[in-house]
C-alpha positions in Angstrom: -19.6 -13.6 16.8 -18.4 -12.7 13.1 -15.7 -10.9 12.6 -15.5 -7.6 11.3 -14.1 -7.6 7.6 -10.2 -6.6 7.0 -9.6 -3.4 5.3 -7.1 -4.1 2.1 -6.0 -1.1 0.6 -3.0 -1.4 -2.2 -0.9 1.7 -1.7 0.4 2.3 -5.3 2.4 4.4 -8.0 3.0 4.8 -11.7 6.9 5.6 -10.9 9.1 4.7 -8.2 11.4 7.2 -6.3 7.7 9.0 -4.7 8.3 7.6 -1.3 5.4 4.7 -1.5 7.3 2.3 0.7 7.7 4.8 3.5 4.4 6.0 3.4 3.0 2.9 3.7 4.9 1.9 6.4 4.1 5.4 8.4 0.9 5.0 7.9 0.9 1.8 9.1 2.2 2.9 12.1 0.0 5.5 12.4 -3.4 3.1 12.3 -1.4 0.9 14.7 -0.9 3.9 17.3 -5.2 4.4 17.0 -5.3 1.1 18.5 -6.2 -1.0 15.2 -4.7 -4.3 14.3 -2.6 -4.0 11.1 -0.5 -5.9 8.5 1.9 -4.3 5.9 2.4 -7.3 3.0 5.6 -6.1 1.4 4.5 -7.0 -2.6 7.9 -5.8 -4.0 9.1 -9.8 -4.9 12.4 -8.6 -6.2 14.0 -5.3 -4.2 11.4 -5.5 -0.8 12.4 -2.9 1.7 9.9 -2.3 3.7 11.5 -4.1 7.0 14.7 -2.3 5.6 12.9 1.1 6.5 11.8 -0.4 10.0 15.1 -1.2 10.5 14.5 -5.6 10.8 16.8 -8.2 9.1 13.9 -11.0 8.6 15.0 -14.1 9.5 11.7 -15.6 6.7 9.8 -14.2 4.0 6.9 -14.7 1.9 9.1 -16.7 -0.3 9.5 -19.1 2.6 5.8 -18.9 2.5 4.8 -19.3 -1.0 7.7 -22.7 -1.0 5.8 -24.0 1.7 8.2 -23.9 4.5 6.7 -21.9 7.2 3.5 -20.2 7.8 2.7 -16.1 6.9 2.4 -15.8 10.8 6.0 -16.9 11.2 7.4 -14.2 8.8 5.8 -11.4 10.7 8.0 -8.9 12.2 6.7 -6.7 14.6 7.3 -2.7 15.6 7.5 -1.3 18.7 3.7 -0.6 19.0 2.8 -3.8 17.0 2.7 -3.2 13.7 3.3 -6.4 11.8 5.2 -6.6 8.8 5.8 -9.5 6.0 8.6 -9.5 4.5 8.8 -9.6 0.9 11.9 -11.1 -1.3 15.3 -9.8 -2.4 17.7 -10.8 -4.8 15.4 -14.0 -5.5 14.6 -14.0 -9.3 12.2 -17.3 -8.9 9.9 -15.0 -7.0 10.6 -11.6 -8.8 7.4 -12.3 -10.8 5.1 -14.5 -9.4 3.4 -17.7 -11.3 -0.4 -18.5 -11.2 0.5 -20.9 -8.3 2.3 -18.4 -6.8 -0.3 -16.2 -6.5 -2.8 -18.3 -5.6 -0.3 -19.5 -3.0 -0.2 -16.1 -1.3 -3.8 -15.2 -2.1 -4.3 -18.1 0.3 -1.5 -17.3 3.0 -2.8 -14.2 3.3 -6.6 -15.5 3.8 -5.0 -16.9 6.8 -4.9 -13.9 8.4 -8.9 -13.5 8.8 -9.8 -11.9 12.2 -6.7 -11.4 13.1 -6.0 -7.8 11.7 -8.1 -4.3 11.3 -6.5 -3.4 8.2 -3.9 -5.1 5.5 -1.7 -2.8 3.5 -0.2 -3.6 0.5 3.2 -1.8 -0.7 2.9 -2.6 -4.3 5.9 -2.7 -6.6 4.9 0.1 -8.8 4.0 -0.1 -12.1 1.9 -2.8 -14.1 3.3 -5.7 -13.3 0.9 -8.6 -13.8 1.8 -9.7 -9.9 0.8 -5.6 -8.8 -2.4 -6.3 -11.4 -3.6 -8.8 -9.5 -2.9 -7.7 -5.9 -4.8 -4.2 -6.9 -7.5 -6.1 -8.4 -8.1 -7.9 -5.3 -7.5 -5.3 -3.0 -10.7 -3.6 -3.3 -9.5 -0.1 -2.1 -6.8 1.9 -4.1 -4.3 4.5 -2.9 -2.1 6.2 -5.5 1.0 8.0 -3.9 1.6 11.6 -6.8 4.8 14.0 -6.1 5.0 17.5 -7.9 7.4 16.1 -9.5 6.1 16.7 -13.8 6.9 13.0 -14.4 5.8 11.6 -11.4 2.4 13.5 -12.0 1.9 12.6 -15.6 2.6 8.8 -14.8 0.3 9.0 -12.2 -2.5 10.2 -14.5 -1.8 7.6 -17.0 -1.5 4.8 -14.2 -4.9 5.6 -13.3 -5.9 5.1 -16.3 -4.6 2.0 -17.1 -5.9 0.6 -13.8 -9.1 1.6 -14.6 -9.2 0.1 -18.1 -7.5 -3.2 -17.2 -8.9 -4.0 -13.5 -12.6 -1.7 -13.9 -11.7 0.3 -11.0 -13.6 3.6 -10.6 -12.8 5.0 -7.1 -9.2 6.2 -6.0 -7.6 7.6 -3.1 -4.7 10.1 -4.0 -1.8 11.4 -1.6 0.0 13.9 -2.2 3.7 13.7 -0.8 6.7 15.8 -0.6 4.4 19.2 -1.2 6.2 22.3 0.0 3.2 24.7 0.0 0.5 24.3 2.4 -2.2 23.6 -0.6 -0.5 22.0 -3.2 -1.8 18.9 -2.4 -5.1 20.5 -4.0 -3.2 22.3 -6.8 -1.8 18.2 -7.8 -5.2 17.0 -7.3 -6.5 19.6 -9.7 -3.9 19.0 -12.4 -4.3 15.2 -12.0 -8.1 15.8 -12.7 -7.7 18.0 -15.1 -5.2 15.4 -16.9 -7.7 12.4 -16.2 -11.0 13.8 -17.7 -14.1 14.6 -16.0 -15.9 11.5 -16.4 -18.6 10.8 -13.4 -17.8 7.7 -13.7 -14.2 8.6 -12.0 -13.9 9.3 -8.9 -10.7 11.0 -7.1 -10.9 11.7 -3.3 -7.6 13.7 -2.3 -6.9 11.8 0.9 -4.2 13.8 2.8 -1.0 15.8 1.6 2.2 14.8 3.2 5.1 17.5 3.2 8.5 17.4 2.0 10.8 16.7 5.3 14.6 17.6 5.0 15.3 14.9 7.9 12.7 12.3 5.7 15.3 13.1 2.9 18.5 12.6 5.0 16.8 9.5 6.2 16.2 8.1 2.8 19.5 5.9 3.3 18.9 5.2 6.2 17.1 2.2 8.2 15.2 4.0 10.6 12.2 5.9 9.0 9.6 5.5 11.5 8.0 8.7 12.4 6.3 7.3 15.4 8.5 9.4 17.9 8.1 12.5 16.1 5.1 13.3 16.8 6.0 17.2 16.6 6.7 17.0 13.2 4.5 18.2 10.4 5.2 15.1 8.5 4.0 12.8 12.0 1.0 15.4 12.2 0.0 14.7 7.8 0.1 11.3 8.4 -1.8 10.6 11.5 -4.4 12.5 10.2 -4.3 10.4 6.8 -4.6 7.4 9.1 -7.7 9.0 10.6 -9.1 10.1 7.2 -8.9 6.7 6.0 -10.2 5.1 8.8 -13.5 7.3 8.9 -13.9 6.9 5.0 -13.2 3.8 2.6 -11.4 4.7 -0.9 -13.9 2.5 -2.6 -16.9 0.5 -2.3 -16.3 -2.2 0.5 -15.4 -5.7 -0.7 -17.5 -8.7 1.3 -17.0 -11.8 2.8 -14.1 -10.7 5.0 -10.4 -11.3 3.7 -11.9 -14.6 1.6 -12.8 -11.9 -1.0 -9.1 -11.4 -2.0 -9.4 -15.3 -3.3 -12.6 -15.0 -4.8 -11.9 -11.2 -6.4 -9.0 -12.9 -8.0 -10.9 -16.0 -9.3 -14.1 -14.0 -11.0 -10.9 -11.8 -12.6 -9.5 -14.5 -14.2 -6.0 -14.4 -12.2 -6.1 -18.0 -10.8 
């Protein structure tokens, strides 16, 4: 029997500092906890700090993978309830921006994984990188993380826009984080649109607001950020129903051919 396609969604940001790398990893967790089979690829090749947040020391990495010496599934570090995590690089300036090869090494790494997960989430670098280029190009479903901060919304406005001029991509998700009113989510989405145009042939599709959590913010130092055990929290709660939302509706159009399509996306777009 065939299996059922991976999900790869690129979970992204015109700025750093709007909690991307946390959300992604909570959200992870939160698909995990539903009983689906999920991967977080850590795509930040030069500060990755994703298994920082779980709280993991990996022993390998992807660089470890892309140089040949052991396989993706032996970088994997797992959570409690299973999620698995690959490592991404630190300090390691031969991997900070990766090369043709290098790309087309982890395009194929990652292939490896067919059947084996539900979903594969990608915590970009942020920014336009030509490595975060081609990992959004190939991901085939988009989710843009936008703060109230003024900066934060006016570079995601303009990261959209690049995106959709240098990789064609016409559907995004958009999460709102660190809202302190019960709709501002809608009031960013509004002033996101309003920045972005009205073109049909965008499409925006607010996905979930996540609220600003003083212990989140004492946290941010910290190496445990799972939200897991928390379930009383409002910020548990936003993000177990994004996990739901997403898992009832795709950002985009789906992709085919199961996880081969991040190869062969990458190929027709002139990346390898």
């Amino acid at each position: 029997m065939e299996s059922k396609p991976a999900r790869v969604i690129a979970i992204a940001s015109g700025k750093g500092g709007v909690g991307k790398s946390f959300l992604t990893l909570n959200l992870g967790e939160a698909l995990t906890r539903m009983g689906k089979r999920v991967a977080i690829l850590d795509a930040d090749f030069g500060l990755a700090n994703i298994e920082l947040l779980a709280g993991s020391e990996p022993d390998r990495t992807i660089s470890d993978v892309l140089l040949g010496t052991c396989s993706i599934q032996e970088t994997f570090i797992e959570t409690p309830d299973g999620l698995r995590i690959i490592p991404g690089c630190r300090s390691n300036p031969d991997i900070a921006e990766l090369s043709v090869q290098h790309i087309s090494g982890l395009i194929h790494a990652v292939d490896e994984l067919a059947g084996e997960i539900d979903y594969l989430l990608i915590d970009t670098s942020g920014g336009l990188s030509p490595t975060d280029l081609h990992l959004i190009r190939a991901a085939g479903e988009v989710l843009v993380v936008v703060t109230p901060d003024p900066m934060a919304q006016a570079d995601a406005a303009d990261y959209i826009s690049a995106l959709r001029s240098s990789c064609g991509i016409q559907h995004f998700g958009v999460l709102t984080n660190m809202t302190r009113r019960q709709r501002e989510g809608h009031t960013l989405m509004e002033a996101l649109q309003e920045r972005l145009g009205f073109d049909q042939d965008l499409v925006l599709r607010h996905c979930g607001q996540v609220p600003y959590d003083q212990e989140m913010a004492r946290q941010s130092d910290c190496s445990q950020t799972l939200f897991s055990d928390r379930e009383d929290s409002r910020t548990a709660r936003s993000l177990q129903m994004l996990a739901e939302t997403l898992n009832r509706r795709r950002i985009g159009y789906p992709a085919p051919g199961g996880m081969a399509f991040f190869l062969e996306q990458t190929v027709s777009a002139g990346g390898i």
